[in-house]
C-alpha positions in Angstrom: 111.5 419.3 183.1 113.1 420.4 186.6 111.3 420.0 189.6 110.7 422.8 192.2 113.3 421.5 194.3 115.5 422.2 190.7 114.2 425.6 190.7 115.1 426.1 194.4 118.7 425.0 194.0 121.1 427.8 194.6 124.3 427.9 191.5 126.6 429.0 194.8 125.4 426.4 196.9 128.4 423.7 196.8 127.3 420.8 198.7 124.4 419.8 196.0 123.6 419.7 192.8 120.0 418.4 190.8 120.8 415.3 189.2 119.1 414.6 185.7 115.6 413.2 186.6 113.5 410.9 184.8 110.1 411.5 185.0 109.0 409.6 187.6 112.0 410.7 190.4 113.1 413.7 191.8 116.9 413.5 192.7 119.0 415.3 194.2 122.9 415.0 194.7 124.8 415.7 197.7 128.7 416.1 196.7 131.2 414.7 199.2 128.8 413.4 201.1 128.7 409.4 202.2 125.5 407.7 201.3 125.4 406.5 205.0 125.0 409.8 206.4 123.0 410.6 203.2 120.3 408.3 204.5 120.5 409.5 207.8 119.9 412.9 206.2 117.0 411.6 204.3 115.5 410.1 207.0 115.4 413.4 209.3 114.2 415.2 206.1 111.0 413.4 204.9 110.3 412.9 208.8 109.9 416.9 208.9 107.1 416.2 206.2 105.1 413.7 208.3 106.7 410.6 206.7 107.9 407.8 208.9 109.7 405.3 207.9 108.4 401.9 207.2 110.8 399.9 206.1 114.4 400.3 205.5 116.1 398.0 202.2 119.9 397.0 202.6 119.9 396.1 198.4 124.3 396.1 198.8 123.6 393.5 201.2 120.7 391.9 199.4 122.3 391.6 196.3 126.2 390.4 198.3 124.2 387.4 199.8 122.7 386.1 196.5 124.3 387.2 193.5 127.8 387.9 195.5 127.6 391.0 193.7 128.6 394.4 195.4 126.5 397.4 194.1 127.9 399.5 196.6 126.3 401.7 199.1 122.3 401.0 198.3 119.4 401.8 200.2 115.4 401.7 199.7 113.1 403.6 202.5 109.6 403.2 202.2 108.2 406.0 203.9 104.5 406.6 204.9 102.5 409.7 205.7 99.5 408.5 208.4 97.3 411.4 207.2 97.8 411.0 203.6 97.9 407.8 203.3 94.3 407.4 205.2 92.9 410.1 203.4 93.9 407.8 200.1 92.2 404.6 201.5 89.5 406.5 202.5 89.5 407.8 198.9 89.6 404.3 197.2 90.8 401.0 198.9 93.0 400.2 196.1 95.5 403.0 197.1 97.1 400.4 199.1 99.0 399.4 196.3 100.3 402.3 195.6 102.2 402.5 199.1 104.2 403.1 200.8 106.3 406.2 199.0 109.7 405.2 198.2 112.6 406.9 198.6 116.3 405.4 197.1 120.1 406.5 198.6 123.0 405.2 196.5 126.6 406.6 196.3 128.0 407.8 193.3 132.0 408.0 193.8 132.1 410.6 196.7 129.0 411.8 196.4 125.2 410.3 197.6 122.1 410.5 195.7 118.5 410.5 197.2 116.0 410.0 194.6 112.1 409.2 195.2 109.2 408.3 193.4 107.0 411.2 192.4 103.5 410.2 194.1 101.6 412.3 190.9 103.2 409.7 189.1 102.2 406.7 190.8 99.1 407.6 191.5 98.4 409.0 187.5 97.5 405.4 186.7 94.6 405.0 188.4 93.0 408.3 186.5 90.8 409.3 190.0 90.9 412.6 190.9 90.4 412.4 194.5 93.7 410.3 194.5 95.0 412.9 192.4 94.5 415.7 195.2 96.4 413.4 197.5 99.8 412.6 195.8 99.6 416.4 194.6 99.9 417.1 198.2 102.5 414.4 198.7 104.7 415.4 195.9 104.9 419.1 197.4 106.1 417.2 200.9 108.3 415.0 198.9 109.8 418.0 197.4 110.4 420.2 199.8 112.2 417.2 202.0 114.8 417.4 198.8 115.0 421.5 199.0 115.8 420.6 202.8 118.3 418.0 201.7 120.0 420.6 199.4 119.7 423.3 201.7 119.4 422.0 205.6 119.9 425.7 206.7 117.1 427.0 204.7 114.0 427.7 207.3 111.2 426.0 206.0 107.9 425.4 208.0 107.6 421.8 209.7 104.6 420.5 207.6 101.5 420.2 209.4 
């Protein structure tokens, strides 16, 4: 199954290409690109969407310090949206645990990957519909930050 942001991707486009995604990430793969600038990218992209970042996960140097083990380049931003994430609260207390979003930055020989969680898939285990409504919304934000990471020069809209 390919996401809209797979749907989106242009075969000329050279910079990017959809990576394989599991079910519960979208990915996408930004060729000769360093997974430094990559999560700078990222960064600038889901913060078009209303997503700040929360917390920012060094797992290279994590993982250096107590396994002495070198991953390479590895990074895990949990983002937040203010508005959707109150309207989830609001919506059932419990949400909480579902958050923040997360969004992962890794390099892959000369080429980064951002990948992050699909929110319709986090929040599908609680079976509420009002939460539901929510991550819908969420994923469509998710999703276009990745069309904007494949495509920076595309136009879109700053979301609301």
């Amino acid at each position: 199954m390919h996401s809209k942001a797979d749907r989106r991707t242009s075969p000329s486009a050279p910079t990017t290409r959809q990576v394989p995604n599991a079910g519960f990430a979208r990915s996408v793969h930004l060729a000769a690109t360093d997974a430094k600038a990559a999560l700078a990218q990222a960064k600038t992209a889901f913060g078009r969407e209303g997503f700040g970042v929360i917390a920012e996960i060094d797992f290279r140097d994590t993982l250096q310090r107590n396994l002495d083990k070198d991953v390479g380049p590895y990074w895990v931003l949990e983002i937040c949206n203010p508005n959707l994430a109150d309207r989830a609260l609001a919506a059932d207390r419990k949400a909480g645990l579902l958050m923040p979003c997360k969004v992962a930055v890794w390099q892959e020989g000369r080429d980064a990957v951002v990948a992050a969680l699909r929110p319709e898939v986090a929040v599908g285990v609680t079976g509420t519909d009002s939460l539901a409504a929510i991550a819908r919304e969420a994923e469509r934000h998710v999703e276009r930050a990745l069309v904007h990471l494949e495509a920076p020069e595309r136009e879109l809209p700053i979301a609301d």
